[in-house]
Steps between C-alpha positions, in 0.01 A plus 500: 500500500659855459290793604289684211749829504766243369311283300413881309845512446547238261664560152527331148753292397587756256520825744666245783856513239488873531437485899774257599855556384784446645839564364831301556772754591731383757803647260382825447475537883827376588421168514779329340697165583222425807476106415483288783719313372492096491409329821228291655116596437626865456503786779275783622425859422398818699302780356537660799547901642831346669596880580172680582527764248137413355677326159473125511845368428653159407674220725602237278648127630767352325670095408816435713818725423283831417382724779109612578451819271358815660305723252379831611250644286594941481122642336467160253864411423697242663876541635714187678610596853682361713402448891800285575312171525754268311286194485612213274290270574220316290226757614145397528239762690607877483249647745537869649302492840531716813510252727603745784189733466811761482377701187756362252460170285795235586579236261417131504648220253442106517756293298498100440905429620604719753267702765269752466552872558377810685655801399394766794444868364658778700228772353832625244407168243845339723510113537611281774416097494389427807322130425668364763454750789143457388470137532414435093825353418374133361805313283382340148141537574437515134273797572337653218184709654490720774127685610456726758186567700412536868334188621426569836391904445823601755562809225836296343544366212574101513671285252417223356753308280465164243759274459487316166755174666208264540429207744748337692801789415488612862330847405125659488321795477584739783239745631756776739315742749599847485625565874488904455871535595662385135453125588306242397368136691414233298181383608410294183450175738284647791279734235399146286746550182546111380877404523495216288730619251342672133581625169351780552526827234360798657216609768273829596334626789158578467183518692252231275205525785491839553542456876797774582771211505751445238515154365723303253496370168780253408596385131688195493606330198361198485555355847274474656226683451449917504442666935285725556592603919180624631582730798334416834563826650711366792838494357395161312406355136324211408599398142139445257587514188331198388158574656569838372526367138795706437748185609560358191791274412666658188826709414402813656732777412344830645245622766357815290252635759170751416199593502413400182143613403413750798291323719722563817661170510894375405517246213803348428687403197731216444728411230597164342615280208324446184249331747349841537453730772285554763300824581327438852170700512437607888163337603473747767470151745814416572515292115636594193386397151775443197361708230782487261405241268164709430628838521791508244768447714619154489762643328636140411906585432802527777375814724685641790421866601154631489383847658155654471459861346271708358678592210266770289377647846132370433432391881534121378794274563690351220776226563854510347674154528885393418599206330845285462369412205763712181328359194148578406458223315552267769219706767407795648869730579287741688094597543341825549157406592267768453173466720158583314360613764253191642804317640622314152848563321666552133835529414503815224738504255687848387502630858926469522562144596553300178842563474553307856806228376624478879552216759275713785478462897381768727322829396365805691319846470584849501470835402774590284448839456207573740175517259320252690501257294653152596833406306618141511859400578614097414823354562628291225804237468818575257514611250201726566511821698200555762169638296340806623162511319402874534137548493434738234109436490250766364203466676527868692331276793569701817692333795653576875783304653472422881801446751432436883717586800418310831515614843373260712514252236788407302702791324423382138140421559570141393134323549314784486170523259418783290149560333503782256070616438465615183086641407462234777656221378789390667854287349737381777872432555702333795840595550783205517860461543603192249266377269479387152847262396776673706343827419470866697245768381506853520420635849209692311186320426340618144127580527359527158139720485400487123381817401369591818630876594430402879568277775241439761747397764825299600480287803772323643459223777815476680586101643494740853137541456553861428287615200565856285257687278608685254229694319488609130862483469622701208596236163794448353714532736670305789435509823685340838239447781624519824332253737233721763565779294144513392159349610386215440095353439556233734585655814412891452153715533496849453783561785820364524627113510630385780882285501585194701832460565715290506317277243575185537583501849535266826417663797373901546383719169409849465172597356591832387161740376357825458300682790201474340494097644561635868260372723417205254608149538785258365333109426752221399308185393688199361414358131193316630342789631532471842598848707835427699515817612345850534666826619375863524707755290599800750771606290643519181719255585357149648736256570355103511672207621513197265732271642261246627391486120574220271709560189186548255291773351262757714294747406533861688195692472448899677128580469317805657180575489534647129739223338684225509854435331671137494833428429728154500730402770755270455677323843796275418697361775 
């Protein structure tokens, strides 16, 4: 059920036409001859601030013989440039990620003949390959989806990669540990990632439980069944995706990932065949509930990409969803589904995607021209150039875009949750690094508000623990947070927070605070409860050893006699 300021915000089918629009214009922005091309199961796009200039741009993948295209977007028109990455390959993933924690965004590509590639950034948007200095160089994998999250909360960005060769080719999925000196272990045996050998399309990190760990959903097409990775917080997974519900044996396409109806918890959409899809509801219990074939969704053609957006700014999720299908008198080529509000769908017609006579494969969101409303990018085969549906919508619903910058967590803020309060009611997002069918969203994350002129607060929980408050932010606008660079609920009273550091760590940490906590006390107490250890704060600067401490979660508490503040601890050996 959706909260009663959303359910207020629910229009006619008459007004919705007017609200929603979206315009196909990939030509008029400089767009042209962008076709993947032929190929197998298509390739991947990037919406995607490649540069850092606050414009989302366009990385587009390519069939064999034609090079990645690099788009950069100059104030909502696109130009080709040229970063010297002559890639021929048949491109897969384009994903910009800053593996380094270095500022800059490098460049990562999967293909399904040769290996994959890491393009390291020099800061001046200059490329050098080093996949094989950095231990990802894997020969005909067949890789199609690469995801990035930080499994074991070390402040680096992992990688995860899908190989589509199925059993007994010799290859698997491959989960690499970020080593923190631009080189990667694979670990995929000793963390629990089954080696059997899968067709396997695409994956996501994302934290189902709620319990500070990033976990892993899997799409595999057809064999065997879905994975959902459930992180046991030690550097291991344990795969449930049938108890889960979510591990069901069809030909899964894409891991779309989102909060889908506010209620704090990730849901997860799948596409399929002219089976039908499958939207997994969140149970909140470690379940998940298929509501697609009640809620509209089913969809019932030949989907591949899907991505969740809030397309008329409302503060309600809508779901856009790409189809091979060319003919519309054969099924579905493509589905906006518009969400009423109370969790159920309708595809609108007259809102700018009748026209869609394309084989389609991944899609992804941006801003075009920075009015804060979500555009939609697809990739299409020959002899169709990429679509870029700009949102020209006339709802007047106000909106603010949010961007995060770790410190002690990873630079992009990649597993991070954000809760935008709006006249207390709150709509959430979770940031990701591959998601959808071979797709990359904007680094922003688009908060629509309605016609609300205020927001109550933005609160971001970092995957260190750390938590900033950001109070009545001004709308329409966008806004990087900078992790600690504002106070958070969970750990702050009327002083200042106090910082642990490092976070996760393995043998001493700092507990950094303000003098008002000088002559109060430090606790640490384990997830059970029990105290394992208890200091008295003498200075602004306590330092604790940990290293008899299992890898796990703790709790740090400093109380005095007029407050306590707790915070998470991470120890990872």
């Amino acid at each position: 059920m959706y909260p009663k300021f959303f359910i207020c915000l629910l229009i006619s089918i008459t007004s919705l036409q007017a609200q929603v629009l979206f315009s196909e214009e990939a030509s008029i922005l400089g767009l042209s001859n962008t076709s993947y091309g032929g190929g197998t199961f298509g390739g991947g796009i990037s919406f995607f601030d490649f540069n850092n200039d606050g414009w989302d741009d366009l990385t587009i993948t390519s069939e064999e013989g034609q090079s990645i295209r690099f788009y950069r977007n100059n104030n909502g028109q696109f130009e080709l440039v040229d970063f010297g990455i002559n890639e021929t390959l048949e491109n897969k993933t384009v994903q910009w990620v800053d593996f380094d924690n270095d500022g800059d965004y490098d460049l990562f590509t999967t293909t399904i003949h040769e290996d994959n590639r890491l393009y390291e950034n020099d800061g001046q948007m200059q490329f050098t390959n080093i996949t094989f200095e950095a231990g990802l160089q894997i020969i005909n994998n067949w890789s199609f989806g690469g995801s990035w999250g930080d499994y074991n909360n070390d402040g680096l960005l992992d990688l995860f990669l899908t190989s589509h060769r199925g059993p007994l080719s010799g290859y698997s999925n491959k989960l690499f540990r970020n080593n923190g000196n631009r080189t990667f272990t694979d670990v995929s045996v000793q963390a629990g990632i089954l080696q059997d050998g899968f067709y396997s399309f695409c994956a996501a990190f994302f934290d189902f439980n709620k319990d500070g760990w990033q976990d892993i959903y899997v799409a595999n097409d057809r064999t065997p069944v879905n994975h959902l990775y459930r992180n046991n917080g030690d550097g291991t997974f344990v795969e449930i995706g049938s108890a889960s519900g979510t591990g069901v044996s069809i030909e899964a396409m894409s891991t779309a990932i989102d909060d889908a109806n506010n209620d704090g918890y990730l849901d997860i959409y799948v596409t399929n065949t002219a089976e039908g899809n499958a939207f997994f509801k969140n149970n909140f219990n470690g379940t998940f509930t298929d509501l697609a074939p009640a809620n509209g969704t089913l969809m019932e053609s030949y989907a591949w990409g899907a991505v969740f957006l809030d397309g008329a700014n409302r503060g309600i999720k809508d779901l856009f969803v790409s189809a091979l299908i060319d003919d519309p008198s054969i099924g579905l080529t493509s589905a906006y589904y518009y969400n009423d509000g109370s969790g159920n769908y309708i595809i609108p017609s007259g809102i700018g995607f009748d026209n869609d006579n394309a084989e389609s494969y991944a899609n992804a969101i941006g801003d075009v021209n920075n009015d804060g409303y979500p555009d939609i990018a697809v990739l299409n085969y020959e002899p169709h150039d990429i679509f870029l549906y700009r949102n020209i919508s006339t709802s007047n619903n106000n909106w603010i875009k949010v961007k995060l910058e770790g410190i002690e967590s990873n630079r992009q803020g990649i597993g991070s949750w954000i809760e935008v309060s709006v006249n207390g009611e709150s709509q959430f997002n979770y940031t990701l690094c591959g998601e959808g069918y071979l797709g990359q969203n904007s680094p922003y994350e688009f908060f629509g508000i309605g016609d609300a002129t205020e927001i109550d607060y933005i609160k971001v929980t970092w995957l260190s623990g750390n938590v900033d408050l950001i109070q009545n932010p001004a709308i329409n606008t966008q806004i990087t947070v900078v992790e600690g660079s504002s106070l958070g609920t969970s750990d702050v009273g009327e002083n200042n927070s106090f910082r642990i550091y490092p976070n996760p760590a393995n043998d001493v940490v700092s507990i950094i605070t303000s003098a008002e906590m000088i002559g109060g006390q430090v606790l640490i107490h384990n997830v059970n409860g029990r105290l394992l250890k208890k200091s008295v704060l003498e200075t602004t600067e306590t330092n604790l050893n940990v290293s008899e401490f299992a890898s796990g979660v703790y709790f740090v508490t400093l109380e005095n006699k007029d407050r306590a503040i707790t915070k998470k601890l991470v120890v990872s050996k």
